[in-house]
C-alpha positions as CSV (number, residue, x, y, z in Angstrom):
1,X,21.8,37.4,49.8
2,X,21.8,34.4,47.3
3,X,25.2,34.1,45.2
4,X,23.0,35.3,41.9
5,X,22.0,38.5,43.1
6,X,25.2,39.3,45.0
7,X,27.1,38.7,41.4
8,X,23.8,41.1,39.9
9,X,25.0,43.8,42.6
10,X,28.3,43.5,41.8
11,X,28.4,43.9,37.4
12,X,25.9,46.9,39.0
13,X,22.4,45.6,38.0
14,X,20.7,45.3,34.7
15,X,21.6,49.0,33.4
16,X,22.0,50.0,30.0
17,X,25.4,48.5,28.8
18,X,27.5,50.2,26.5
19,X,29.0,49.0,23.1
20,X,32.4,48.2,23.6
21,X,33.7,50.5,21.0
22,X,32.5,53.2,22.9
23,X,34.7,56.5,23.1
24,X,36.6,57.9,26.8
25,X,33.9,60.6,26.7
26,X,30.9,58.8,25.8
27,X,31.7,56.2,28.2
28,X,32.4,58.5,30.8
29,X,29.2,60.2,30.4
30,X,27.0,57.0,30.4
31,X,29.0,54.9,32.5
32,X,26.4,52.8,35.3
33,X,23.3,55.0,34.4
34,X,20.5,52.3,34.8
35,X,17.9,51.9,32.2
36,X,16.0,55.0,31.7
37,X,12.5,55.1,33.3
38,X,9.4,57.5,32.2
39,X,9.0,60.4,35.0
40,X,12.4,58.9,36.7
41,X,15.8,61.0,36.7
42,X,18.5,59.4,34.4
43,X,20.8,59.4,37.9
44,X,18.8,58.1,40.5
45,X,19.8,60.2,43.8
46,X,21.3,58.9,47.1
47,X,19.6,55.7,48.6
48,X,20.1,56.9,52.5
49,X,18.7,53.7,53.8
50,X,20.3,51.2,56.9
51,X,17.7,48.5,56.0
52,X,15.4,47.9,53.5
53,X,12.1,45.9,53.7
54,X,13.0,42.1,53.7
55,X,9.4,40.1,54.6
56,X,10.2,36.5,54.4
57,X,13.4,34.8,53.3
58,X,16.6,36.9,52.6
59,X,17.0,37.1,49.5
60,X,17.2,40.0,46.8
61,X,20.3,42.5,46.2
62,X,19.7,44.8,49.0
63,X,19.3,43.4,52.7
64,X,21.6,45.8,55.4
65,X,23.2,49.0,54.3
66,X,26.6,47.5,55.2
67,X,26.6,45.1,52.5
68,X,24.8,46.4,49.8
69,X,23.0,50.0,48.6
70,X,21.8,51.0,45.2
71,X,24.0,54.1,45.0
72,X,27.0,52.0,45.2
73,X,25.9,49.7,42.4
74,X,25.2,52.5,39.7
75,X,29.1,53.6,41.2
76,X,30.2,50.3,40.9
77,X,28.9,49.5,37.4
78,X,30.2,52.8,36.2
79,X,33.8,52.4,37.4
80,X,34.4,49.1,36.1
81,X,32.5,50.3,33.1
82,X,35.7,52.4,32.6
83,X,38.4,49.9,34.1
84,X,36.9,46.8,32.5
85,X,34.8,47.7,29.5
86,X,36.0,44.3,28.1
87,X,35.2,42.1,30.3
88,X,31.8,40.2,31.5
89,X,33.8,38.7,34.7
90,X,35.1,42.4,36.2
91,X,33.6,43.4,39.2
92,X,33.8,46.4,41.2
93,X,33.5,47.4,45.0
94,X,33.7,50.5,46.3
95,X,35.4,51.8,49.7
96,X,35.7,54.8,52.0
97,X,38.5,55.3,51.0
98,X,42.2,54.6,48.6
99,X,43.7,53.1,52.0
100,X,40.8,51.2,52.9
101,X,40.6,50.2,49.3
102,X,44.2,48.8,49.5
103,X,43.5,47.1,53.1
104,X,40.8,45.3,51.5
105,X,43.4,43.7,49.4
106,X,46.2,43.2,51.0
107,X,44.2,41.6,54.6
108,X,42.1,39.4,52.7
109,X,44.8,37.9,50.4
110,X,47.8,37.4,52.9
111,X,47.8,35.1,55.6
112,X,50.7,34.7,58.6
113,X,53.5,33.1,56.5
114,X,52.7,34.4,53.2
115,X,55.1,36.9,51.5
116,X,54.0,39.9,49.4
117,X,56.2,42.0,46.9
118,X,55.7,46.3,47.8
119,X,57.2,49.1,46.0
120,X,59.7,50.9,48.0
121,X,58.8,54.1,46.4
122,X,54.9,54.1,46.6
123,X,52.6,56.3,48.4
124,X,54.0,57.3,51.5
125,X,51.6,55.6,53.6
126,X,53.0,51.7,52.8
127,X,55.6,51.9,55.5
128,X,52.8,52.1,57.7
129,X,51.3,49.0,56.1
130,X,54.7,47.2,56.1
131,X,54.5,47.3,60.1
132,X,51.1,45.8,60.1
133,X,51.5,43.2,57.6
134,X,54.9,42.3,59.8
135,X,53.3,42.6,63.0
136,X,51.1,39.6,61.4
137,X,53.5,37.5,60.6
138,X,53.6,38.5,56.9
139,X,56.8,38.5,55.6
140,X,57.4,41.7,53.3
141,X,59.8,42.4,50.5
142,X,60.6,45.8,48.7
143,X,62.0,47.0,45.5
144,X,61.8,50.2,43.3
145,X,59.4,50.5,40.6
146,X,61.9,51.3,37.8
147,X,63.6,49.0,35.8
148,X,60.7,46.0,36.8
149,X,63.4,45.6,39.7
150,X,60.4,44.2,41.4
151,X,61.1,40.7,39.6
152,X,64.3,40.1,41.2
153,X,62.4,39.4,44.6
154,X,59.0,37.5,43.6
155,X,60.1,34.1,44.1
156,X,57.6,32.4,46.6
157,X,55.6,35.7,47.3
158,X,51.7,35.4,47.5
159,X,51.2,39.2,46.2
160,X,52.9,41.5,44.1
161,X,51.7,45.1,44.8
162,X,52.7,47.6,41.6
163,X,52.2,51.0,41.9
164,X,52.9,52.7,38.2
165,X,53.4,55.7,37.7
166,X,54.7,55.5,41.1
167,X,53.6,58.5,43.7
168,X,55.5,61.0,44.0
169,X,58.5,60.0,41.9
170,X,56.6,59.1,38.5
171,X,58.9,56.1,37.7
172,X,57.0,53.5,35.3
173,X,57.0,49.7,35.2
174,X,55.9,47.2,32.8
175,X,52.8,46.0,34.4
176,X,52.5,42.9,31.7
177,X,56.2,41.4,32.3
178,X,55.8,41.7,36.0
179,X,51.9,40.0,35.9
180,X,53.2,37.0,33.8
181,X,56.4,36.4,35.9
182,X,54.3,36.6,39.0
183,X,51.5,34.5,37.9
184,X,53.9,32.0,36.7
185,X,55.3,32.1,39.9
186,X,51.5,31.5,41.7
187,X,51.5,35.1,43.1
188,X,48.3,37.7,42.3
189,X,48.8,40.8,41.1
190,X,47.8,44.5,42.4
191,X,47.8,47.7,40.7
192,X,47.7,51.0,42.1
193,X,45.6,52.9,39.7
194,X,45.4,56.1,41.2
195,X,47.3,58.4,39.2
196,X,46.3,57.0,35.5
197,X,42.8,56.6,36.1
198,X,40.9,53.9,34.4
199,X,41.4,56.5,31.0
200,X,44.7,56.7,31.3
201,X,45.8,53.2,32.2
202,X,43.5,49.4,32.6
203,X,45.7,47.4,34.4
204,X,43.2,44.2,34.1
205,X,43.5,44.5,30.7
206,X,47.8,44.3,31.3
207,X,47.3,40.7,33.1
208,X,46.8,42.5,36.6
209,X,43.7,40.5,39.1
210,X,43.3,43.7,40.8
211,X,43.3,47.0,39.9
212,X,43.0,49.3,42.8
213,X,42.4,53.5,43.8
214,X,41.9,56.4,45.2
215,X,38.7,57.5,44.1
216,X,39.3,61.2,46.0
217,X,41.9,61.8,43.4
218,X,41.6,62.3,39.5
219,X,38.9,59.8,39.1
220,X,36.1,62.4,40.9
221,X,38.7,65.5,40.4
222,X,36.9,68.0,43.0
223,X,38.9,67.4,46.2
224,X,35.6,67.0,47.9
225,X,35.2,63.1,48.0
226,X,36.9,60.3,50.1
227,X,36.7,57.2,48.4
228,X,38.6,54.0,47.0
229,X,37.5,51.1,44.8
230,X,38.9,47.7,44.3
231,X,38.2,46.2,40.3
232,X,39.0,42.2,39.8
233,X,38.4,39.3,37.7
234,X,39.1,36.6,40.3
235,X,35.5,35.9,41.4
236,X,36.9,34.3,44.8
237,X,39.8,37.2,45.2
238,X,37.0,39.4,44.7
239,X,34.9,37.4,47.2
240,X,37.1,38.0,50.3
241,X,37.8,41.3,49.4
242,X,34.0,41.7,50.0
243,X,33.8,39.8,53.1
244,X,36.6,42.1,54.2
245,X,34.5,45.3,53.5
246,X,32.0,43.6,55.1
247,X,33.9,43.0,58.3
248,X,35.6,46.2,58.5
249,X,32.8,48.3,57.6
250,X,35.1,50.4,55.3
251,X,31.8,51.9,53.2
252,X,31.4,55.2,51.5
253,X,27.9,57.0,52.4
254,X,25.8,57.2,49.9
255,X,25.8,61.1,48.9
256,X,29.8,60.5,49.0
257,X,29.1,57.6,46.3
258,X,26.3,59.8,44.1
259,X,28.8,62.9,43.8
260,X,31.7,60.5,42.8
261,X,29.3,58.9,40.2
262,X,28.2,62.6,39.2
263,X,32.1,63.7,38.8
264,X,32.9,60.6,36.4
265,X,30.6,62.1,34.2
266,X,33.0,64.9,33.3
267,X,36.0,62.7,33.8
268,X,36.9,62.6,30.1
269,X,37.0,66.6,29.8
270,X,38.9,66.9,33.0
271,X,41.7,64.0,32.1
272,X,42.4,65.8,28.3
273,X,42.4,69.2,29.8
274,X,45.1,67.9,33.2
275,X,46.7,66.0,31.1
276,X,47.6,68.1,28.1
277,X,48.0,71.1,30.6
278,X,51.2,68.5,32.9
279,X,52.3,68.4,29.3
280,X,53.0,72.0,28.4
281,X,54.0,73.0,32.1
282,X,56.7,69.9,32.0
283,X,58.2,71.5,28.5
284,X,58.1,75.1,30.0
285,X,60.0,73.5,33.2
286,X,62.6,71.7,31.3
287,X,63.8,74.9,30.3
288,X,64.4,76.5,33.7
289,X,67.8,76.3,35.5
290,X,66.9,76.0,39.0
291,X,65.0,72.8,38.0
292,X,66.4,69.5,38.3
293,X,65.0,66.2,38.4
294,X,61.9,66.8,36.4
295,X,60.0,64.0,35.9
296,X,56.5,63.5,33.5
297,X,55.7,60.3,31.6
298,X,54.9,62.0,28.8
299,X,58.1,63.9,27.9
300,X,60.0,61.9,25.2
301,X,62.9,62.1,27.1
302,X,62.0,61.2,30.6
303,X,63.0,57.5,31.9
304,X,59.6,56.4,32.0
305,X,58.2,57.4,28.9
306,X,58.8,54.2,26.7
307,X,57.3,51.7,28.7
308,X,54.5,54.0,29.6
309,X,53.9,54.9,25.8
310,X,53.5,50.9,25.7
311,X,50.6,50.6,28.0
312,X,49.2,54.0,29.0
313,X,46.8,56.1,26.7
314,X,47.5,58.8,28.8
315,X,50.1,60.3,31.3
316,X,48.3,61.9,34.2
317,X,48.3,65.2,35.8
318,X,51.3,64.8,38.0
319,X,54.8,66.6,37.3
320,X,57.4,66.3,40.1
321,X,61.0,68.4,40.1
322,X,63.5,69.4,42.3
323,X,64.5,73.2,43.3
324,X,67.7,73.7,45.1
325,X,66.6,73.9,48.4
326,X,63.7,73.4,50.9
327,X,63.6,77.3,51.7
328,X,63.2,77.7,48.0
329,X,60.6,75.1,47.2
330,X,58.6,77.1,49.9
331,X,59.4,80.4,48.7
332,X,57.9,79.5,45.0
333,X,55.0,77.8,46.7
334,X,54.0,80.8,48.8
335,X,54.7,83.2,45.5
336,X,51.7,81.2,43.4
337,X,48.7,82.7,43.1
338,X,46.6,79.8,40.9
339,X,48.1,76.9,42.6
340,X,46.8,75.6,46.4
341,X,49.8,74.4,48.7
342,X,47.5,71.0,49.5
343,X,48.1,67.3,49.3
344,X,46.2,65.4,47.4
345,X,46.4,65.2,43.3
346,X,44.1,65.4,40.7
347,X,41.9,68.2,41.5
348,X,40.5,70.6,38.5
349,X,41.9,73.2,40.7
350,X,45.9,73.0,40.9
351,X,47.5,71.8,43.9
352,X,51.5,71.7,44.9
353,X,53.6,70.7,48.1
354,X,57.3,70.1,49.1
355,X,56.4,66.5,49.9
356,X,59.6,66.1,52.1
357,X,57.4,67.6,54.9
358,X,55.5,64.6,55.5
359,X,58.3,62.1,55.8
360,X,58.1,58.9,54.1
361,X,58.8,59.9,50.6
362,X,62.7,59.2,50.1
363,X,62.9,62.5,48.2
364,X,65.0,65.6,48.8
365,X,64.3,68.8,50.6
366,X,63.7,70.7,47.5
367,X,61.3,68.0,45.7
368,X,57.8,69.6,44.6
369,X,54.7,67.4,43.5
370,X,52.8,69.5,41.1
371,X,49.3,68.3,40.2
372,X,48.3,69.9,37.0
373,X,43.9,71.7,37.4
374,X,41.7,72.9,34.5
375,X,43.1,76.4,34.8
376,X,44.6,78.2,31.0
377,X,47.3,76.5,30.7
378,X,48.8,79.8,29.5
379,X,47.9,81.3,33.3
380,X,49.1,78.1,34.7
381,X,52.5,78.2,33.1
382,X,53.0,81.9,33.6
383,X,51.8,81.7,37.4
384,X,54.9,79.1,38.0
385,X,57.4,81.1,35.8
386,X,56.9,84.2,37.8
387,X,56.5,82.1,41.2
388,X,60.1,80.4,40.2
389,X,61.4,83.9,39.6
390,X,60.4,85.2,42.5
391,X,61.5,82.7,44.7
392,X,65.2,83.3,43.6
393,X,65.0,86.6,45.6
């Protein structure tokens, strides 16, 4: 593939580009639709293809379905549509996956010898990723997300790795501060996206040269989708991250990538309603006496909320709190009736879990994540009360 239509692929093509100025919803709604074509749907379906014809030299967008597929590049437009509607340099790949996502950074960035900064209170699955970045000869430092205590360890580090609002404990940091000290120390920057979403949080925009996420969370909201996405500025960061997807293989299929382009569509709707919903259940929870340790960016009076009122437009879905015990955290999840016991976040229906049964998560017995659905937030709220009151029998 020559290097001009590779970067074609990659801004997603020659669709119709939106004004800048454009609204969440509009933008949501539009986001990598190509131009429209008489007799031709305004979403092209799936491109199931392994090859595609290729007579002569190799050029063109589209050689080996490992590399390159039309499906992904309306995907791709659209997502950094939403992260980077500012910027001509953004691009966009998508993954298989939020963990092969996050690989794609971290192995093509770090080399044996090089040092990279990692929350100590992300997503439960970087302990795994500390062993293999050791077992390289990667040398890995941690620190809490709160309080930008991350700064107090960047000196000579390649990578710092930011994951705000942090998963599951919701603690904010201030993504700019911690991009220009780490720049200005030579070291790239990573954000974890996953639980603002592009609408709720642009972390290029902050000074970040990656912004990275889970795609099977809030971003395609139907729990029916595996699938990450790395967004950068850096045309040769981005470049490796691409060989690396190309080396690993780590690709969505193509129906996988047309349903999460189909579910961006409503993301607007589906942010406003979560997000307003975490709201109202957060107030209704502050009030209860069993609960302790509630925690939503949004509440005036939670540790996070200045800094994220600086740089989020919106909070997210997630509320996290405490309840006395573990055999009462399952009692009140066995007593809702609107609310799934699942993993996972971000789903339009509502999900909760004691998330001390997975391990990993430095978080007591008692500690419930709570992902806010779509439901009546007036059913919502009265499904927990009653749950919380029946689990005190």
């Amino acid at each position: 593939m020559s290097d001009s239509a590779r970067d074609e692929g990659a801004r997603g093509g020659t669709g119709a580009a939106l004004p800048v100025s454009a609204g969440d919803g509009t933008r949501a709604v539009r986001a990598g639709l190509p131009e429209p074509v008489k007799h031709e749907p305004t979403l092209p379906g799936p491109v199931f293809a392994a090859h595609f014809h290729l007579p002569g030299e190799a050029t063109g967008p589209y050689t080996y379905g490992r590399d390159e597929n039309p499906t992904w590049t309306h995907l791709e437009r659209a997502i950094g549509e939403l992260e980077a509607p500012e910027r001509d340099d953004a691009q966009t790949l998508v993954f298989a996956s939020g963990m092969a996502a996050i690989s794609s950074v971290l192995f093509s960035q770090l080399r044996a010898g090089d040092a990279v900064v990692l929350p100590d209170d992300g997503y439960q699955v970087l302990p795994l990723v500390r062993a293999q970045l050791e077992a390289y000869g990667i040398e890995v430092r941690t620190a809490p997300t709160a309080g930008d205590a991350q700064l107090g360890v960047l000196d000579g580090a390649k990578l710092l790795w930011i994951e705000t609002p942090s998963n599951p404990g919701l603690d904010v940091c201030d993504v700019r501060r911690l991009a220009d000290a780490a720049h200005a120390r030579g070291a790239l920057v990573a954000v974890d996206n996953t639980l603002a979403t592009p609408l709720g949080q642009r972390p290029l925009e902050l000074g970040a040269d990656f912004s990275v996420a889970s795609g099977t969370k809030q971003l395609t909201g139907h729990g029916d989708i595996l699938l990450g996405y790395v967004s950068g500025t850096d045309a040769t960061a981005m470049a490796a991250v691409r060989r690396w997807r190309k080396i690993v293989g780590a690709i969505p299929g193509p129906m996988e990538a047309w349903l999460a382009h189909r579910s961006i569509a409503t993301l607007q709707l589906r942010v406003d309603r979560q997000n307003a919903s975490a709201g109202t259940l957060a107030e209704a929870l502050r009030a209860r006496p069993e609960v302790a340790g509630l925690r939503y960016p949004g509440l005036p009076d939670d540790p996070s909320h200045k800094i994220a009122a600086q740089q989020m437009r919106r909070y997210g879905c997630v509320v996290s709190f405490t309840l006395p015990s573990r055999a009462r955290a399952e009692r009140f999840l066995d007593a809702l009736r609107l609310v799934d016991d699942a993993t996972s976040f971000g789903g339009v229906r509502s999900t909760a879990e004691r998330r001390g049964r997975w391990g990993g998560d430095a978080v007591p017995e008692g500690f419930v994540r709570f992902s806010v659905g779509a439901e009546d937030p007036a059913d919502l709220v009265a499904d927990v009360l009653r749950a919380l009151e029946e689990s005190a029998r």
